[in-house]
VOGU-148529 format. One line per field, with one value per atom (N, C-alpha, C): atom name; z, x, y. Coordinates in pm, 1 decimal. Example, Ala and Ser with C-alpha at 12.3 -4.5 7.8 and 13.67 -1.06 7.14 Angstrom:
// residues 2
atom <- c(N/CA/C/N/CA/C)
w <- c(780.0/780.0/780.0/708.0/714.0/787.0)
u <- c(1319.0/1230.0/1320.0/1285.0/1367.0/1290.0)
v <- c(-569.0/-450.0/-330.0/-225.0/-106.0/3.0)
//
This chain:
// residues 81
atom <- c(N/CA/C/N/CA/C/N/CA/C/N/CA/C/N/CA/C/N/CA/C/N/CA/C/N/CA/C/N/CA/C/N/CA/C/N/CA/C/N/CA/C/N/CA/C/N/CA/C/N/CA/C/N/CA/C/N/CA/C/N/CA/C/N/CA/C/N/CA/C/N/CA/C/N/CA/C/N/CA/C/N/CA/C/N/CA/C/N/CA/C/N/CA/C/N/CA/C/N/CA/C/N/CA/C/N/CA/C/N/CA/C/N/CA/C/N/CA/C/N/CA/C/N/CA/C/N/CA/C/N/CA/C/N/CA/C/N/CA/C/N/CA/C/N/CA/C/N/CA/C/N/CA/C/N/CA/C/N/CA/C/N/CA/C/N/CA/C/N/CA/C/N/CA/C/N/CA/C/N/CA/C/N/CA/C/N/CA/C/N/CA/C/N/CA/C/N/CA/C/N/CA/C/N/CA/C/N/CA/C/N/CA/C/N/CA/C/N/CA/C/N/CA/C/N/CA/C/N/CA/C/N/CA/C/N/CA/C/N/CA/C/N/CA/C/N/CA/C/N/CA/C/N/CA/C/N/CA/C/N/CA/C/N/CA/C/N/CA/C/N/CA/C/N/CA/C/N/CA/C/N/CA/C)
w <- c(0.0/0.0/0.0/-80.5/-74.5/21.6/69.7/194.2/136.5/178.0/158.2/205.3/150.1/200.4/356.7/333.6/483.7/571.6/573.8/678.6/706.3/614.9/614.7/686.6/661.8/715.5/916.4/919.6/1040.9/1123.4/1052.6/1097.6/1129.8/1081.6/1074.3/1217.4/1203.1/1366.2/1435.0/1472.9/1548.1/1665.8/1525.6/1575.9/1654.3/1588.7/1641.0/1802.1/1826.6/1972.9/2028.5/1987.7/2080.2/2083.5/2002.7/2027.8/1984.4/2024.7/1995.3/1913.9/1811.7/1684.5/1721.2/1804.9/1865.1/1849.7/1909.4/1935.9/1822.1/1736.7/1591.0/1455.0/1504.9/1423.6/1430.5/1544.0/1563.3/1495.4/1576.3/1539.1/1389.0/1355.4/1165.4/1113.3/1171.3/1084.2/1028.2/1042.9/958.0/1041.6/908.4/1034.0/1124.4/1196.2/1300.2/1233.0/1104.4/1030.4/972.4/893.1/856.8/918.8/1012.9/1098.6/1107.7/1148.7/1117.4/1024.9/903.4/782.3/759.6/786.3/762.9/825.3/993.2/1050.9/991.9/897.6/870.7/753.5/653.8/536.6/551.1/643.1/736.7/840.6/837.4/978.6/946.5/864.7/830.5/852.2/826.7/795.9/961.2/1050.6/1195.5/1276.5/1237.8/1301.2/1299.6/1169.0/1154.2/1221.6/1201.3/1287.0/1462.3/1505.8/1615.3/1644.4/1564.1/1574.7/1583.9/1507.3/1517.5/1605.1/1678.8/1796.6/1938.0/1903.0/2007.0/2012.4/1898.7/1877.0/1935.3/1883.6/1921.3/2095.7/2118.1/2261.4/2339.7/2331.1/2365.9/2331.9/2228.9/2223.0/2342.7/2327.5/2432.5/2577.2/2608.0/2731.4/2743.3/2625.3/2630.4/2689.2/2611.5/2608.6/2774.9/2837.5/2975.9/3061.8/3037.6/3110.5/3105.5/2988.6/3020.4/3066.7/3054.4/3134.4/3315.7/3360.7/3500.9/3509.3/3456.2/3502.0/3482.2/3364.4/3379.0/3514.1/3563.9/3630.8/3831.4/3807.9/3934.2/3908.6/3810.9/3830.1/3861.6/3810.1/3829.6/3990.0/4053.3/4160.3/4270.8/4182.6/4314.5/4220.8/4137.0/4127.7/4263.3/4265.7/4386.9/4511.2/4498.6/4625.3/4652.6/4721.8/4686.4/4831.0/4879.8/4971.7/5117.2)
u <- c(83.6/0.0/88.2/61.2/157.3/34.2/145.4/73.2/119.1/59.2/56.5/204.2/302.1/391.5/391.7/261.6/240.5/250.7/175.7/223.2/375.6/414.2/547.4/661.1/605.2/654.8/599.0/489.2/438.9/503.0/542.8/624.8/756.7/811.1/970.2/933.5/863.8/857.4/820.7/719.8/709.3/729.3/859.7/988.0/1115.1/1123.1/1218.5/1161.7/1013.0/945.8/1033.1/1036.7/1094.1/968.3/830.6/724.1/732.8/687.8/713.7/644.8/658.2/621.1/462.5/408.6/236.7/203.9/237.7/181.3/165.0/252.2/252.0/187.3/167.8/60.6/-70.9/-106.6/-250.4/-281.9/-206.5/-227.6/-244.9/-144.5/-100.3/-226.2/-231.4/-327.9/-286.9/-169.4/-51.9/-19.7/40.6/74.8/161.1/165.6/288.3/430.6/406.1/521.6/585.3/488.2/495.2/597.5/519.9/589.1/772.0/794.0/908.3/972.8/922.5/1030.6/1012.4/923.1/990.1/1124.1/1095.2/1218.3/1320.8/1345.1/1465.2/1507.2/1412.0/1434.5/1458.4/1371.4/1410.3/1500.3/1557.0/1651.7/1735.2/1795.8/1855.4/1792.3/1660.5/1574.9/1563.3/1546.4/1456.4/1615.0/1703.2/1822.2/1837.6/1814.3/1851.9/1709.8/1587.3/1471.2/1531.3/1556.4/1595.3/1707.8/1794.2/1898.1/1845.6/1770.7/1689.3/1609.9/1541.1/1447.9/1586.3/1640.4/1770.1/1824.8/1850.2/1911.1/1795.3/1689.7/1542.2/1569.2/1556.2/1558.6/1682.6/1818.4/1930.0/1915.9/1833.7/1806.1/1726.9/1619.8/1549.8/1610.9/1635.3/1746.6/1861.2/1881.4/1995.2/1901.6/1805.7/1727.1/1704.9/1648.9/1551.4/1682.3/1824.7/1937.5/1948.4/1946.4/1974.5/1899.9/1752.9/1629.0/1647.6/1696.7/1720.3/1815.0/1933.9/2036.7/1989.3/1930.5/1854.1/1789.0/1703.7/1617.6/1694.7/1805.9/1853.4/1953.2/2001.3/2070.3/1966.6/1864.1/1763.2/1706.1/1741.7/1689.0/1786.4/1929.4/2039.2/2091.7/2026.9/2108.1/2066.2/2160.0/2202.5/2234.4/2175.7/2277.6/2350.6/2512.5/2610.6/2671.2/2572.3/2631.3/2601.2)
v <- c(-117.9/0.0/124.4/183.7/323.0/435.6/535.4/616.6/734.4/829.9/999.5/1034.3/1112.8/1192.4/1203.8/1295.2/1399.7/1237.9/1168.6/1017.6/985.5/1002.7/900.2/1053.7/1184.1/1296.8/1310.3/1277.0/1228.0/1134.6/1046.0/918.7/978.1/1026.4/1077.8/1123.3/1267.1/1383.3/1261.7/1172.7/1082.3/1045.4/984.4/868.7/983.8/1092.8/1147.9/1227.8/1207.6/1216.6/1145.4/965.7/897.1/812.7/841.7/749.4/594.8/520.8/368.8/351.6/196.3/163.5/150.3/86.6/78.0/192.9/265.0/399.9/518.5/491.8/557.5/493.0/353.6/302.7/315.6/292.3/347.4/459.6/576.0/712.3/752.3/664.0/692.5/607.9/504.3/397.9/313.7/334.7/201.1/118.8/-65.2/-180.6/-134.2/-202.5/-219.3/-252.0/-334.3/-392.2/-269.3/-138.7/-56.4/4.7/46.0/117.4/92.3/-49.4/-98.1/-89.2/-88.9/-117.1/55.7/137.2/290.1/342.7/294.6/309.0/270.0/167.5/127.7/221.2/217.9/276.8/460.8/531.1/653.9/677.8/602.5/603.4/748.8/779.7/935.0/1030.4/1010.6/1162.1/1130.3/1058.5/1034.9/1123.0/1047.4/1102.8/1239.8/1300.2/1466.2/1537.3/1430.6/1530.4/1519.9/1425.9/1410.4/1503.6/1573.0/1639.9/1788.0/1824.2/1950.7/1967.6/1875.6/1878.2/1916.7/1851.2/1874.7/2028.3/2057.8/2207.7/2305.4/2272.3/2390.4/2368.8/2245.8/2238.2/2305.6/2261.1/2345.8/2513.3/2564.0/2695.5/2786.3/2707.8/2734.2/2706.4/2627.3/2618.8/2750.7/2793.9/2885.1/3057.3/3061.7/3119.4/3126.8/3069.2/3013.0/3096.5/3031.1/3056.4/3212.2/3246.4/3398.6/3506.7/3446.9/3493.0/3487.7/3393.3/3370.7/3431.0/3420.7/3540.1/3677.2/3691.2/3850.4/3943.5/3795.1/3772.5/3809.5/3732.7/3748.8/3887.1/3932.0/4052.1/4116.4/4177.0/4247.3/4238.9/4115.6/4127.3/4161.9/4140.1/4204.4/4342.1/4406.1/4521.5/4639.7/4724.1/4803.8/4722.4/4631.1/4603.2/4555.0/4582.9/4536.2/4476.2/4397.4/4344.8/4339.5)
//
């Protein structure tokens, strides 16, 4: 059975959640086997989504960090002690 792009693009973000093969079949509507043999044949594209989910995330972390330091200068400026 051939499947829509947008599925097999669904599948990629997914997998790079970290969601398990059950759990993305249902959702998708596809076998379980499916599911499997995309992983294999996607394993590149899952890796680089997984790599970009990582970067967004370390951004935001970077982000968060400089907010709290903002956050505590602001709460010790003038006083020095």
């Amino acid at each position: 059975m051939t499947y829509p792009k947008e599925t097999r693009d669904k599948f990629i973000e997914m997998r790079a959640e970290g969601r398990t093969f059950g759990q993305i079949a249902k959702e998708l509507g596809i076998a379980h086997n499916t599911a499997v043999n995309w992983s294999r044949e996607l394993c590149d594209d899952i890796s680089a989504a997984k790599a970009f989910k990582n970067e967004e995330l370390i951004e935001k972390y970077r982000m968060y960090q400089g907010e709290e330091i903002g956050n505590v200068w602001r709460a010790t400026a003038g006083h020095t002690g």
